[in-house]
C-alpha positions, 0 to 999 in steps of 0.5 A, a space after each residue: 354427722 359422724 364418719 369413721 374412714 379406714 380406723 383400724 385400733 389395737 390395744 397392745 398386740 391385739 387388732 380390735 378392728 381393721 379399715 373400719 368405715 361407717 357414718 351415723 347421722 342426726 336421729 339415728 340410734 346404732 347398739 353396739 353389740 359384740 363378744 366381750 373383747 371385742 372393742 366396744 369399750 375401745 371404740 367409745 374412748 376412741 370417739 371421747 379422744 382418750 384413744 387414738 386411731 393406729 390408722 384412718 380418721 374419725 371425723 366429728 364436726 367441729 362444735 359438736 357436744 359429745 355425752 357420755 357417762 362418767 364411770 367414776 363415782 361422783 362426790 361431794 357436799 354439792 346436791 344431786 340436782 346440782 350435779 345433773 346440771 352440771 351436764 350442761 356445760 353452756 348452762 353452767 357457764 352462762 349462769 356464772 356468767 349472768 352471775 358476775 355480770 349482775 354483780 358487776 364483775 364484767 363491764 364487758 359484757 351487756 347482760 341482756 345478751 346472756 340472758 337472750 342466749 340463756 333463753 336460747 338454750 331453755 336455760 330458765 326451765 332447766 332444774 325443772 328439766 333435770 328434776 324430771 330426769 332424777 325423777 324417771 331414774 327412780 329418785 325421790 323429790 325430797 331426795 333432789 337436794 341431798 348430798 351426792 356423799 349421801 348415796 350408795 354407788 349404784 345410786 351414783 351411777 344414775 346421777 352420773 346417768 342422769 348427768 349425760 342425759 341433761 347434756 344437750 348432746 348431738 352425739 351421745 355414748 351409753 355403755 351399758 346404761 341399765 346396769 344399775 337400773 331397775 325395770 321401772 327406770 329402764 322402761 323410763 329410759 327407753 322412752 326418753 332415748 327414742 325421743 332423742 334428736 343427735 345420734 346415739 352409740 348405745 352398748 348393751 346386752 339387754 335385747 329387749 331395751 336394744 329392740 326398744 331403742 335402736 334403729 340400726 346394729 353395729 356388730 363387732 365381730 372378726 376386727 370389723 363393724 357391719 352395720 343392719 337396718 333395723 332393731 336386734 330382732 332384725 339383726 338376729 333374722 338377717 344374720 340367720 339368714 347369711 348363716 344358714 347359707 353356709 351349710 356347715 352351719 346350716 346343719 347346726 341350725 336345723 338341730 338347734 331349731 329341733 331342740 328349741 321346738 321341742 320345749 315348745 310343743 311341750 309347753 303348748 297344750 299345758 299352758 294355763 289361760 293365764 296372761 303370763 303362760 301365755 305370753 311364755 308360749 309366744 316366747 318360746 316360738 319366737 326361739 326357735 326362729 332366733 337360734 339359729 342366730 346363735 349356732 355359732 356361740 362360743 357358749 353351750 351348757 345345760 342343766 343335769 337332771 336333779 338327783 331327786 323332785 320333791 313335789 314341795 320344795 320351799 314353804 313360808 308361811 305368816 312370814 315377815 322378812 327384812 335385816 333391822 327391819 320388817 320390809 315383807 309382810 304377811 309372806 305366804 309362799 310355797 314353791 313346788 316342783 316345775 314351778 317358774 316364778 318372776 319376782 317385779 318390782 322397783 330396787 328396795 322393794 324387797 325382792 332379793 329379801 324374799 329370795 334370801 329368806 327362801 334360800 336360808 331363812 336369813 332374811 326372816 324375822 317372823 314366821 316359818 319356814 319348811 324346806 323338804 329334805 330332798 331340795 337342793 337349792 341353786 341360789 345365785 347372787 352378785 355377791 358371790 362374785 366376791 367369794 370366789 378365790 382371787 388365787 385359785 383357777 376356774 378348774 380349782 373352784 369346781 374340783 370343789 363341787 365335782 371331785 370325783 369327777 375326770 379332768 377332762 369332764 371338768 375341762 370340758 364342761 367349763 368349756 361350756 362356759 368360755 373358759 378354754 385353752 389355759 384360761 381354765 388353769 389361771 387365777 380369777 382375780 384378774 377376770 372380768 365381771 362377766 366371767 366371775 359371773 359365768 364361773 359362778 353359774 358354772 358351780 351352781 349348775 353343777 351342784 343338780 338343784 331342784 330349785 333355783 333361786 337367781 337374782 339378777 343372773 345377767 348382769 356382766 353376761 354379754 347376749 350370746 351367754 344370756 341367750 344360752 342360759 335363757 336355752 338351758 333355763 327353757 330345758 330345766 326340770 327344777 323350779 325357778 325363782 328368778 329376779 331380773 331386768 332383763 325381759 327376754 329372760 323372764 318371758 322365756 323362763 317365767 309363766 307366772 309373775 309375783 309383784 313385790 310391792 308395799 311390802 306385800 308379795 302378791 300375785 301379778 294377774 297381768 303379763 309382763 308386757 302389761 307392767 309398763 301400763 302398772 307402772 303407769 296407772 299407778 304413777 298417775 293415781 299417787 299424784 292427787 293421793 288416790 289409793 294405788 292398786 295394792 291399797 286393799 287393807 292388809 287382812 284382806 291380801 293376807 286372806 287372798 295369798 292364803 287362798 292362792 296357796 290352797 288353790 295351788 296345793 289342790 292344783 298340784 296332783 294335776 300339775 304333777 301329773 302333767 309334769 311326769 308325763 312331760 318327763 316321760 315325753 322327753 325321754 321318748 323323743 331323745 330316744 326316738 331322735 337317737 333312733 333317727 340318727 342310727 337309721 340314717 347312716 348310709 352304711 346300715 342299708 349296704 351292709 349286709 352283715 348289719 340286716 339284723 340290726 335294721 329289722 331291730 331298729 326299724 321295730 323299735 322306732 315302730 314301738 316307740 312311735 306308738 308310744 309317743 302317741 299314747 303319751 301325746 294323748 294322755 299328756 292332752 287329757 292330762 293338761 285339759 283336766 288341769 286347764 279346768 281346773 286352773 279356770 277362774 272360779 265363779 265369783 
């Protein structure tokens, strides 16, 4: 058992928390969730003994085996397997034992009992047992036995993952576990950590693997820890509820419920059959029961409507992309307007190739690519992190993109973003990942793309800004090609998948919800050396994604025309919600001097009334015809 009693914990002037209580039992899985600053990372090194309470106890039974992730990258001749090992302390220490003892080094001890506590603890399945943690983290077997030197830090990082997980640990601490984790071995870990017996304290931002995982919420929130009963999801209802007992909040939450709605009966009737669009659909109706949850985010932004909307944006045809060599083969891809486009597949398969080749061509080494002189391009990666100037401030760095813009503008869209108070004016060398990278989508949002290209765009984000990019990324007119982890954000943002994959690009036919059956179906054909699911010869694939880029070009005058009528809906019911506000002001029906203005008002919302509806019944005729045509063709 676990039991914090009246722990408060500053660090330097700051109070973190203040008479915190709570106990965490054997079998319970508690996420961790709150603003960045808030003392997560704190009260783990509080718990691992690096940090001592300013006042209360913390209470581990004596005995206990604590797990946790080592942050500092492993090196070393020894292998990775040998390092997973190492997790288990009591292994390692038998097995030097049972060592010396059969070499007569340790008169002492009777060997028979080292072996019956090796028994014990599983000791002579143990390399089998951390091959299969290498193996669920996305390692190669003939990789088992290399060097911990030969890997790249992301790589590390798994090992140091797998370490942790190989410790037979009655507590275990994650803190941000799927950083360096594609989709695969965040579903593989998902799978692991429900079967997990001690108690688990899990920190993450990702939603979807919280909801996964996770029995109970810690929030820390206001110097305090309030524990929920259930996962994320559940924790978003419960405090929605307590929020709209507050009227203040109560009011925002009606406005932001309308906003999110909006997006869905938009979506609702153009919707294509296809699994994927479908499963956007859901999402969206789930937003607008989870925002209120959010009314109280320190973040709130939006995308400006590009200057201009070519209808063809970027093209790549018999492309060839990879650095020294060819990783994508065979690429035929055209992004349109309005498009929204998931790129899958496990890290190194060459999505962020693609992505570059598509942003400048720098990742091409064969073919051609057409860009419409009208895109703009908004492209978004974790390298960029790195371009920005340690020496200039936030405000600095968007001058640049906006310099005919006010300072209050300035001011108050980088508010926005979190960056408040004289945080605007100071250098960004000292900020935290999270903030480089909310900066970051600051500039790039300013610049009015019509096509964004984000590779992993949440990482570093904490859940409140990454449920505010997934609302502006819900209201945005571009197109969209997004890699990323996070399932939320691409069943919110994406109605179509793409699969990255034995160096093809091909269509995924299937929702995101099916990849982990994908993934599954095809781990259990390559055993015994049966053709995977993308196995068809390579003229054949060729052939398909060339029929899917007529398909769509034929489909896109309906698309557009589909498009435009959205637009123009929009505009309607913004207008009509401005009429709305006008037409409940108290003081328009007592004053006898504005009589003139009702009537106008009044007639107007007739009008528009009447248009709304005209628009409403062209949009459904409009979807209808393009669901036809989006029909599966007879085979």
């Amino acid at each position: 058992m676990l039991k914090l009693t009246d722990v408060s914990l500053r660090r330097g002037r700051k109070l973190l928390f203040e008479n915190v209580t709570f106990q965490a039992h054997a079998g319970q899985r508690i996420g961790v969730i709150g603003a960045n600053g808030s003392g997560k990372t704190s009260l783990f090194q509080l718990l691992l003994g690096e940090l001592e309470a300013d006042a209360g106890t913390v209470h581990i039974p004596r005995g206990s085996r604590l797990g946790h992730v080592s942050q500092e990258s492993p090196a070393g001749p020894h292998t990775a397997l040998d390092h997973v090992l190492d997790g288990d302390r009591e292994l390692r220490r038998l097995q030097s034992a049972i060592r010396r003892a059969e070499h007569g080094a340790v008169e002492t001890e009777v060997p028979d009992d080292l072996y019956g506590r090796f028994e014990e603890i599983d000791g002579f399945s143990a390399e089998s047992r951390g091959a299969r943690l290498l193996h669920g983290l996305g390692f190669q077997p003939d990789e088992y036995s290399r060097p911990v030197d030969a890997f790249s830090g992301g790589w590390k990082m798994r090992l140091n993952l797998a370490q942790a997980l190989m410790c037979r640990s009655d507590l275990l601490l994650l803190d941000e576990p799927t950083n360096h984790l594609d989709l695969p071995a965040i579903l593989w870990l998902e799978s692991w950590l429900r079967h997990y017996r001690g108690i688990l304290l899990l920190v993450s931002h990702d939603r979807d693997f919280l909801d996964a995982t996770c029995t109970r919420i810690a929030n820390l929130e206001h110097g305090a820890i309030t524990l929920y009963e259930g996962d994320y999801s559940r924790f978003e209802s419960v405090r929605a509820e307590a929020l709209a007992r507050q009227q203040a909040m109560y009011r925002r939450q009606q406005k932001e419920i309308r906003h999110i709605q909006a997006y869905v009966d938009r979506f609702r009737y153009k919707a294509s059959k296809a699994r994927q669009a479908q499963s956007r659909l859901k999402m969206l109706e789930r937003m607008t029961h989870i925002a209120p949850a959010h009314v109280d985010s320190p973040f709130r932004f939006r995308f400006l409507e590009p200057e201009r909307q070519p209808q063809h944006l970027v093209r790549i045809e018999a492309g060839a992309a990879g650095y020294t060599q060819t990783v994508l083969r065979d690429i035929e891809l055209q992004i349109s307007s309005g498009d929204r486009i998931g790129l899958l597949g496990v890290n190194g398969a060459g999505k962020s190739t693609l992505v570059k080749a598509l942003a400048d061509g720098s990742t091409l080494l064969a073919g051609e690519r057409r860009v419409s002189r009208d895109t703009r391009i908004g492209y978004f990666a974790q390298h960029q992190l790195e371009r920005l100037d340690p020496d200039r401030s936030p405000l600095d760095h968007l001058r640049t993109v906006a310099p005919g813009d006010r300072e209050s503008e300035l001011r108050r869209y980088l508010g926005g973003f979190g960056f408040q108070g004289d945080r605007i004016f100071e250098p960004v060398a000292p900020f935290s990942g999270g903030e480089k990278a909310r900066l970051v989508l600051a500039l790039v949002i300013r610049e009015r793309p019509n096509l964004l290209l984000l590779d992993e765009p949440t990482n570093h984000l904490d859940l409140e800004m990454r449920q505010a990019l997934g609302r502006a990324l819900t209201g945005y007119d571009g197109a969209i090609v997004v890699i990323s982890h996070d399932r939320h954000l691409l069943r919110s943002v994406c109605d179509e998948l793409l699969l990255v994959h034995d160096g093809t690009v091909l269509r995924f036919e299937r929702s995101l919800d099916d990849y982990t059956q994908w993934l599954d179906e095809r781990s259990a054909e390559q055993p015994d050396g049966s053709a995977t699911t993308d196995s068809a010869p390579r003229g054949n694939r060729r052939h398909q994604r060339q029929r899917e880029a007529r398909r769509r070009q034929q489909l896109k005058p309906l698309t557009d025309r589909v498009r435009q009528l959205e637009s123009r809906l929009s505009e309607c019911r913004e207008r009509w919600e401005a009429l709305g506000r006008k037409l409940a002001e108290p003081e328009l029906y007592t004053d006898d001097s504005r009589k003139s203005e009702l009537t106008s008002l009044i007639r107007d919302e007739a009008e528009l009334k009447a248009s709304i509806e005209e628009l409403e019944t062209l949009w459904l005729d409009a979807s209808e015809d393009l669901e036809r045509a989006q029909s599966p063709e007879p085979s």
